[in-house]
C-alpha positions in Angstrom: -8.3 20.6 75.5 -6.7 21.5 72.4 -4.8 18.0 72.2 -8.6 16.7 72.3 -10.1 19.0 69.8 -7.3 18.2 67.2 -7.6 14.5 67.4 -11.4 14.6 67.1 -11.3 16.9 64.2 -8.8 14.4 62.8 -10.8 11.1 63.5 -14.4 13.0 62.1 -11.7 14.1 58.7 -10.5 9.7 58.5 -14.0 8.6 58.8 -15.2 11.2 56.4 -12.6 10.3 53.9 -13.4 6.2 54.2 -16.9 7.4 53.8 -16.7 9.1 50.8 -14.0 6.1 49.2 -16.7 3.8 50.4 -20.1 5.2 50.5 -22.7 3.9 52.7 -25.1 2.0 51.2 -29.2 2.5 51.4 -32.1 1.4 49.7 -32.0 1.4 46.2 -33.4 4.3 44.2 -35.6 3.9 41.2 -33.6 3.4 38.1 -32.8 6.6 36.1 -34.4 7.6 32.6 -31.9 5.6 29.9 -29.2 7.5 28.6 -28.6 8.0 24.5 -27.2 5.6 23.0 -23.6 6.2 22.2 -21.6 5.8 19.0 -20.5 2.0 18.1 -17.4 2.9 16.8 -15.5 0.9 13.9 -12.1 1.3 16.2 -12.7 -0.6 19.1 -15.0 -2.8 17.2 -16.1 -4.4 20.3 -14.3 -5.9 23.1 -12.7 -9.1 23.8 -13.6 -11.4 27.4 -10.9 -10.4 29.8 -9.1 -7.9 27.8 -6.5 -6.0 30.5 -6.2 -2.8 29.0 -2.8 -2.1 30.6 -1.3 -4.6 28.9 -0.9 -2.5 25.9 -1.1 0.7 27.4 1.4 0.2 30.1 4.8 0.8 29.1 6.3 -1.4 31.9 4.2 -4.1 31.3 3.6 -3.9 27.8 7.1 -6.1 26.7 5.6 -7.9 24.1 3.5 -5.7 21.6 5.6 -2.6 22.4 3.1 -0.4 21.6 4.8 2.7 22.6 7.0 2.6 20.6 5.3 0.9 17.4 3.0 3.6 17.6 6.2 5.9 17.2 7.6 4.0 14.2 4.3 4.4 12.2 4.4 8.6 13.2 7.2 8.5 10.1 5.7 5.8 7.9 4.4 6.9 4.8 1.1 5.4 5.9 0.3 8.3 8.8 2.4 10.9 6.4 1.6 10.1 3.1 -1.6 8.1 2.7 -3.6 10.8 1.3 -6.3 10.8 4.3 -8.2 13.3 2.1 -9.1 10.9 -0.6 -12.1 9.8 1.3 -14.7 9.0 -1.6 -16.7 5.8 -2.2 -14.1 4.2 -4.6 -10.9 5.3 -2.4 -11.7 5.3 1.3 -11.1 1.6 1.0 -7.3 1.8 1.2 -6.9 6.1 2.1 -8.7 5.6 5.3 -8.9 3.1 8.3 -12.3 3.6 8.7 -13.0 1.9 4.8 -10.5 -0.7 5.3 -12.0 -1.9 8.0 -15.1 -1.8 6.2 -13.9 -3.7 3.3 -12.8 -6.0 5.9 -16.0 -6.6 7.5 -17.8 -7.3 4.0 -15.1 -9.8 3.5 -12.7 -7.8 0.9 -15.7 -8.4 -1.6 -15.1 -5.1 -3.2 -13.5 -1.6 -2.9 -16.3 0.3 -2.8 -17.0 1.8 0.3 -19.4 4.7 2.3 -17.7 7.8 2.1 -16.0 8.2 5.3 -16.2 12.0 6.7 -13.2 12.9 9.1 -10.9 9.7 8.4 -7.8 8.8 9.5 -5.1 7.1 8.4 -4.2 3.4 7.6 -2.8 3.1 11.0 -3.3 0.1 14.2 -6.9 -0.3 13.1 -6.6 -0.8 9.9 -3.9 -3.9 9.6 -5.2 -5.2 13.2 -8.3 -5.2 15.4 -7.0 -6.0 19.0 -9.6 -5.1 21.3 -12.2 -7.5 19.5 -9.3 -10.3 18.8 -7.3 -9.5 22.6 -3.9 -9.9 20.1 -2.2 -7.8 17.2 -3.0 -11.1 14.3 -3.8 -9.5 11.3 -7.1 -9.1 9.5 -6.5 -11.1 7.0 -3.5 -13.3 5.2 -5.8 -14.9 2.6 -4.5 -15.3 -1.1 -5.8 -11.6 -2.9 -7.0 -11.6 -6.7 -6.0 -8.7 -8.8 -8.1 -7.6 -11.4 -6.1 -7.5 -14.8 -6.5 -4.3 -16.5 -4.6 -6.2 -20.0 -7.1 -7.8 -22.9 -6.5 -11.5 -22.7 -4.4 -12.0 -19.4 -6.3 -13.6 -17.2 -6.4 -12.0 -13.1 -3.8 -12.7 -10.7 -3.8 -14.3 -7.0 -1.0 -13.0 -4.8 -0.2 -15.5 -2.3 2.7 -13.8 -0.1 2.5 -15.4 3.5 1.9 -11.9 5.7 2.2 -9.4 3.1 -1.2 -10.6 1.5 -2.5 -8.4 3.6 -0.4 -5.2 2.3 -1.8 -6.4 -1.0 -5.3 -5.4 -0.4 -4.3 -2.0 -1.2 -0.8 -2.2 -3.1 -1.8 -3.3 -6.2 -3.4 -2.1 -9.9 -6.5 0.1 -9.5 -7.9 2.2 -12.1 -8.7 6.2 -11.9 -10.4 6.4 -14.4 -12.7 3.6 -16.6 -10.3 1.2 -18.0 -11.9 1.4 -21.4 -10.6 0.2 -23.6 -8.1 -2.1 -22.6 -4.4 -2.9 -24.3 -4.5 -5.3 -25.6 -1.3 -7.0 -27.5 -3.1 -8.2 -30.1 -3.4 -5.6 -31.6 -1.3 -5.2 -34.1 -2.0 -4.8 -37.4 -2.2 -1.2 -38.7 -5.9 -1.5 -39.2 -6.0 -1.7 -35.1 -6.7 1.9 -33.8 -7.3 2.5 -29.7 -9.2 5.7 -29.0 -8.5 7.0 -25.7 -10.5 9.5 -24.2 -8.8 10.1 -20.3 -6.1 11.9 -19.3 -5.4 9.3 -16.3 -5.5 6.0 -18.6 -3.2 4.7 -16.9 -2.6 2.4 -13.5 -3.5 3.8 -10.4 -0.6 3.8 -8.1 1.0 1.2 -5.5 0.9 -1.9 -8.0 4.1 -3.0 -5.8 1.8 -6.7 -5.4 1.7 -7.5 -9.5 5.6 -6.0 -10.0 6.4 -8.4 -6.9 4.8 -11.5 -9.0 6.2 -10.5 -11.8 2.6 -9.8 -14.1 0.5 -7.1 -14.5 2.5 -5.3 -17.1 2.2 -5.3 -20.9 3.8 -7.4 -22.4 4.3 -7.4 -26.4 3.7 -10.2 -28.7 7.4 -9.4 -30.4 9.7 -9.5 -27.2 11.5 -12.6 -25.6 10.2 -12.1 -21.7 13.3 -14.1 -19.3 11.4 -14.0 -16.0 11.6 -12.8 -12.7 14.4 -11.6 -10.2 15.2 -13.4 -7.4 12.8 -11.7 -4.7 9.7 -13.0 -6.7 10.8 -16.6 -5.8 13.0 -16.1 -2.7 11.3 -19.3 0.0 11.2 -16.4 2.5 9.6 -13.2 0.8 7.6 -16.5 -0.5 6.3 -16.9 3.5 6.2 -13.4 4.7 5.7 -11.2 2.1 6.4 -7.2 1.9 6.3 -7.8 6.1 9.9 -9.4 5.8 12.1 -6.6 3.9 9.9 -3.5 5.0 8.9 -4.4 8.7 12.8 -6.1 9.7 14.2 -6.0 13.0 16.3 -4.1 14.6 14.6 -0.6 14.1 17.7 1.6 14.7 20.8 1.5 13.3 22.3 4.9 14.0 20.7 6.5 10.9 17.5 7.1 11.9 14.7 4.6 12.6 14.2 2.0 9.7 12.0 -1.5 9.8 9.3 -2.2 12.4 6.2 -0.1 11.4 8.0 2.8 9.4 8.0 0.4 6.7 11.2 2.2 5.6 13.4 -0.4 4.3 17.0 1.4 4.9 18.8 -1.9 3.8 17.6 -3.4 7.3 15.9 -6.2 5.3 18.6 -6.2 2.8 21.6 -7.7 5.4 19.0 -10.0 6.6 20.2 -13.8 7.3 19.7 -15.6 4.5 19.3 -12.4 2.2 22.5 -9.8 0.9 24.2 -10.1 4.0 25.5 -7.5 6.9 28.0 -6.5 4.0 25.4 -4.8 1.6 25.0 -1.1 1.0 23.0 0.0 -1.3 19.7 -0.8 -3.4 21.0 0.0 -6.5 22.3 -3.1 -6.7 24.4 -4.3 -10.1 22.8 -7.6 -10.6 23.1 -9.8 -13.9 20.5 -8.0 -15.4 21.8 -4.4 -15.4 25.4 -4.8 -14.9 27.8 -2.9 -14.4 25.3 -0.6 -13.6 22.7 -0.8 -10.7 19.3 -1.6 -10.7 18.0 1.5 -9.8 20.2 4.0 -12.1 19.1 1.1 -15.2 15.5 1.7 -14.2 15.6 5.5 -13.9 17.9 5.8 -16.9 15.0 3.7 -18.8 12.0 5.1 -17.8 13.1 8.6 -18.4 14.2 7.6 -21.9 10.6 5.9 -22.6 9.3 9.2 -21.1 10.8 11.1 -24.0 10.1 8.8 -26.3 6.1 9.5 -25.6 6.7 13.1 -25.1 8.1 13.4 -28.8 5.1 11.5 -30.1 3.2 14.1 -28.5 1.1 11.8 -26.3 2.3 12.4 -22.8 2.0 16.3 -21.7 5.6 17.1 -19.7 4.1 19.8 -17.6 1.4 17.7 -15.9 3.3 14.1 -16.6 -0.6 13.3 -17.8 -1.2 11.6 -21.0 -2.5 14.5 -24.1 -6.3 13.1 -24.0 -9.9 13.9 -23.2 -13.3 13.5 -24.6 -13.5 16.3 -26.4 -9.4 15.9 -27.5 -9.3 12.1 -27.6 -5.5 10.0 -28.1 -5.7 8.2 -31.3 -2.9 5.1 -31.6 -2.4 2.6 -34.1 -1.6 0.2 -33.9 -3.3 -0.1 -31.2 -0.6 -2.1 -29.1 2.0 0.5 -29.1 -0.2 2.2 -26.4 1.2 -0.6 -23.9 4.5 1.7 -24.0 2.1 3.9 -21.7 0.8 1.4 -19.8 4.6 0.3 -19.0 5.6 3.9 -18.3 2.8 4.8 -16.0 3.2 0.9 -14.1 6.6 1.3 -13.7 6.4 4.7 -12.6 3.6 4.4 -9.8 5.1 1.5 -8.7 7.7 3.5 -7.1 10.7 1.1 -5.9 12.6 1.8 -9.3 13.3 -1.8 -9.9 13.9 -3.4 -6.2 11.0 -5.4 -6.2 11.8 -7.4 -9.5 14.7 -5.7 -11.5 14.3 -7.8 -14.1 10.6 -7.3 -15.1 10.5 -3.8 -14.8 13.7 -4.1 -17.0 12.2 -6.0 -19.5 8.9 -4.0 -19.7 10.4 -0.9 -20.2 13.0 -2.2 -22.7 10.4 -3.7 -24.7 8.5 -0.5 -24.9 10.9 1.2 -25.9 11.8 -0.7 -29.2 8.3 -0.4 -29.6 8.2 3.2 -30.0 11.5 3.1 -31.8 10.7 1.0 -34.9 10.5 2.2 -37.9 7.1 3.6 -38.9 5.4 0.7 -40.3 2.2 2.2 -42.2 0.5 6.1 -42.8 -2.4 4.8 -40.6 0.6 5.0 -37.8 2.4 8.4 -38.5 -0.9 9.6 -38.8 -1.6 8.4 -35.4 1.4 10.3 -34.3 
């Protein structure tokens, strides 16, 4: 009896379990009251036809995208640690947040003026890519980019790097503060006097697409100008942009990760094929234009000498590293083209690779600024301006 009991109670606990994996079906009830309409979302952004979710989100089947670990790499990139999330206003949630670069992407890059975005996050997957809507990891855009020129009389710029066009939307000259008035090399005669009334005239940072190119800098009417270093004209840079030195394969190397989406260089890119070879070392590298010493110390030596050079004219402020004017305190300069030697310090400065991206040019700026600031005073109008 027990034997009997035992294997009814299991049969009745089977067919209960089938019934509640299968449920028996009735007649259909009337349909409910409709529920609230649920947020849109800029991530997602929509859904592709016969997206398979797990092939992302699978580790053992995601062997193409890698997501797992890509996701990793960007955890260290300055992007996710150092993008400045906060900055979330109208005029920079366009490049501090992936919710305003999508936006900017959706109004087609028209401008970089976007809604404030409230509780942003980082440039991260969603920003460079939209795979859920596209079903692959191709990137918003690879268009040609203008860049505004902040100079009088140099006309604007289109970057046209392959891949890294993209990167470009955001790395390159932006102003602070109103640009107003402009340098302008012209300028030259003693009569020529530029008032300016910001502390932040100056700019903004990440103009790594203009130092890549080779423009964007001021450039004075009395200074010989030889060019460009080789990256700006490399065939392969040419095709893929900042994507081929900052995002190389392999990731690791023994040092820590490097490449991929870090976006840390650590000389990955460097020993490329076709590039400095597995034998290089280092990025401070003694090239024709600074030998015998390398780029970087050149640079660095440079741009702290034209740093002193504006601090003894009292226009630069060494506490704050802010330039010494305001409405109510305003910089007078004449003539008014020496005030390129700020422009040069501050574009040179923001830019932030101390020469990698085009040794030469960044050279050659802050050389020319600083014979500039170190000729003889040429009228009172000047050492009055002092």
């Amino acid at each position: 009896m027990k034997v009997i009991t035992k294997a009814i109670t299991i049969g009745f606990s089977l067919l209960t379990l089938v019934l509640l994996q299968t449920g028996c079906e009735g007649v259909e009830g009337p349909p409910g009251q409709a529920g609230k309409d649920g947020n849109a979302g800029v991530d997602f952004e929509g859904f592709a036809p016969g997206i398979k979710c797990a092939t992302c989100h699978d580790s053992e089947q995601d062997t193409t995208y890698n997501l797992a670990g890509r996701r990793y790499q960007w955890s260290s990139s300055k992007h996710a640690t150092g993008g400045h999330v906060e900055r979330n206003t109208t005029t920079c949630a366009g490049c501090h947040t992936t919710e305003g670069f999508q936006q900017r992407s959706r109004e087609g890059w028209v401008t970089q003026v976007v809604n404030q975005v409230d509780n942003g996050s980082p440039p991260g997957c969603f920003a460079c890519h939209s795979p859920h809507a596209r079903n692959n990891f191709s990137r918003r855009s690879e268009e040609p980019v203008t860049i505004t020129s902040f100079i009088e009389g140099v006309p604007d710029a289109t970057f046209d790097y392959g891949e890294g066009n993209l990167c470009v939307r955001c790395h390159q000259t932006r102003t602070s503060s109103p640009m107003s008035p402009k340098p302008d090399p012209t300028k030259t005669a003693i009569t020529d006097t530029i008032v300016i009334t910001s502390s932040r005239w100056y700019p903004h940072y990440g103009v790594n697409g203009q130092m890549l190119m080779g423009t964007g800098g001021f450039e004075f009417v009395n200074f010989t100008y030889t060019g460009n270093s080789h990256h700006t004209i490399n065939t392969t840079i040419r095709e893929e942009g900042c994507v081929k030195c900052h995002m190389a394969e392999p990731i690791g190397s023994g040092g820590g990760a490097v490449g991929g989406h870090t976006m840390w260089i650590g000389l990955t890119g460097c020993r490329d094929a076709g590039c400095h070879g597995s034998s290089f070392s280092s990025t401070d590298y003694a090239g024709a234009t600074t030998a015998p010493v390398g780029a970087q110390t050149a640079i660095t030596a440079n741009l702290d000498t034209l740093r002193q050079l504006l601090i003894a004219r009292n226009w630069l402020n060494p506490a704050t590293d802010l330039l010494r004017a305001s409405s109510s305190a305003p910089l007078r300069i004449a003539p008014a083209a020496k005030a390129g030697a700020i422009y040069n310090y501050f574009f040179i400065e923001h830019e932030g690779s101390l020469g990698v991206h085009n040794t030469r040019y960044a050279y050659e700026l802050l050389r020319s600024s600083i014979a500039e600031l170190r000729a003889p005073v040429s009228s009172i109008a000047e050492l009055r301006a002092r």
